[in-house]
N, C-alpha and C positions, 0 to 999 in steps of 0.2 A: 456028361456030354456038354460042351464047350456051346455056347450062343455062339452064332456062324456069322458073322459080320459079313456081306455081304455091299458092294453096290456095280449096278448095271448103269456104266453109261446111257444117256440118251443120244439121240441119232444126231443131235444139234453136237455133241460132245464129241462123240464118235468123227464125225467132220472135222475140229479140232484137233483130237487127238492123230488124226491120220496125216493131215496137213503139217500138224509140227514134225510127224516122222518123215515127210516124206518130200516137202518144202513144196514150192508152189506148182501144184498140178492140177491137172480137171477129173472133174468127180469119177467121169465113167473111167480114167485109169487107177482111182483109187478101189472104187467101189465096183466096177465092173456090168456083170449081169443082173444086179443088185436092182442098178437105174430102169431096167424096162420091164421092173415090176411091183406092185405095191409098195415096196419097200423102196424104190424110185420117189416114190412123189416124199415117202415123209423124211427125204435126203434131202430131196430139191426147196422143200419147203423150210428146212432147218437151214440150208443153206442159205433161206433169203432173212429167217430172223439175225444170222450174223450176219449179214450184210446190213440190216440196220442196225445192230447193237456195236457196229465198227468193230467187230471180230475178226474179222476179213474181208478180202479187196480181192475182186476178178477182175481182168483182164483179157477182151476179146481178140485170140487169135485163131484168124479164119472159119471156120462154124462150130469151135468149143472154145468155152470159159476158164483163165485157169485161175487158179485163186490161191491167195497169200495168205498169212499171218499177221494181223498189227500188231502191232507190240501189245496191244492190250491183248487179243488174241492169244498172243504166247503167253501170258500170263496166266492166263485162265486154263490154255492148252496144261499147263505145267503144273495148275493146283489140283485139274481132273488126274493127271498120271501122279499126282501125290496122292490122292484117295485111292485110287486103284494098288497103289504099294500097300495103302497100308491096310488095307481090307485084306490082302495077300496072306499074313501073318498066321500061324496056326498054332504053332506052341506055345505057352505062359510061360513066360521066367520065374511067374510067383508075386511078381511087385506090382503095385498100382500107381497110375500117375494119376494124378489129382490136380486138378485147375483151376485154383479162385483168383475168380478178377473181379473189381471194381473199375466200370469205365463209368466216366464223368456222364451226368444227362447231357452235354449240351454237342456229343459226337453218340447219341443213344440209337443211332440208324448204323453203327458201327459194333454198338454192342447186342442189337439184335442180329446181324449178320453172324457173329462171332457165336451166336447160341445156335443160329441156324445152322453151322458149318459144322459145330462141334456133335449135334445130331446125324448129321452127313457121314462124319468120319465113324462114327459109332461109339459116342463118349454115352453118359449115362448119366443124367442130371442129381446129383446128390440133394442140394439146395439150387434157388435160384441163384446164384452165382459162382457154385460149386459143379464142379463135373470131374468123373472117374472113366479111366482107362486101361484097359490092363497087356498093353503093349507101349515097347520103347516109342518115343518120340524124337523122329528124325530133325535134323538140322533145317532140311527142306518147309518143315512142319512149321518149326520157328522162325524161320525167315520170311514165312507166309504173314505172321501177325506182327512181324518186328517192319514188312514194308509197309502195313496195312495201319499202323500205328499204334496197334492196340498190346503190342506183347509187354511195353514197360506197364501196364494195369493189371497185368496176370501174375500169378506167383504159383509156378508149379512145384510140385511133390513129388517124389519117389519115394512110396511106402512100400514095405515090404510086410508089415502087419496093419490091420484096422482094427478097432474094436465094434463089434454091430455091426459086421458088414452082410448080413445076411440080405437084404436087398440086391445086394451088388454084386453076390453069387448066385442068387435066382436068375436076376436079368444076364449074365453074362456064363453061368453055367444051366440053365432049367433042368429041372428031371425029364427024365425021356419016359 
């Protein structure tokens, strides 16, 4: 049995992700009956931490708010719908990508972001600056660290054999 990679938007994301499909609207025609109940406030609430992280911008017309995308906002829109593809994934082709990087200390708030994301997407820490995957790796994926500046520090792998990988079939296959 296959490790189930798995992630659940949050509701801040989920906001994000609605408004890049749906371009500038107000919550209650996204979200609906959603707004006048519990699940109302922690919309309304995530909607106001993007409004301070400049994620997006409302716009008051007549007694609703409708709200946009910044461009940082679709950025961010666009790396959540990258995680969500590739959690999607179900069958093994059999190969591992593998990803060592060396980033410089003096961008190391880059390189810690880069170790957090890589646990996000559901990589598998080998070494500290080694990490294992065992689905293809989209073009989306790369262009995420090649804008981020970090992809010329990385040097990935397509293995189709490891020797020792017995770690990396427990964490990614467990016994049931």
């Amino acid at each position: 049995m296959r490790r189930v990679i798995t992630y659940e938007p949050t509701a801040a994301e989920s906001v994000l992700l609605s408004l890049r499909k749906a371009g500038g609207v107000s919550l209650d025609i996204l979200f609906g009956k959603n707004l006048d109940n519990k699940g109302g406030k922690k919309f309304r609430k995530a909607t106001e931490r993007l409004r301070k992280h400049n994620l997006i911008i409302g716009e008051r017309k007549g007694k609703k708010i409708f709200f946009e995308l910044t461009d940082e906002g679709r950025a961010k829109a666009s790396k959540i719908k990258l995680k969500l593809e590739m959690t999607k994934r179900t069958s093994w082709d059999g190969k591992w990508r593998i990803i060592i990087f060396d980033v410089p200390e003096k961008i190391r708030g880059k390189r810690d972001l880069l170790r957090k994301e890589l646990i996000g997407f559901g990589f598998m820490q080998l070494q500290k600056s080694a990490w294992a995957y065992l689905y293809p790796l989209s073009q989306e994926f790369l262009d995420l660290w090649e804008e981020a500046g970090i992809l010329r520090y990385c040097i990935i792998i397509e293995a189709s054999r490891i020797v020792n990988n017995q770690l990396l079939k427990e964490f990614y296959f467990p016994k049931s």
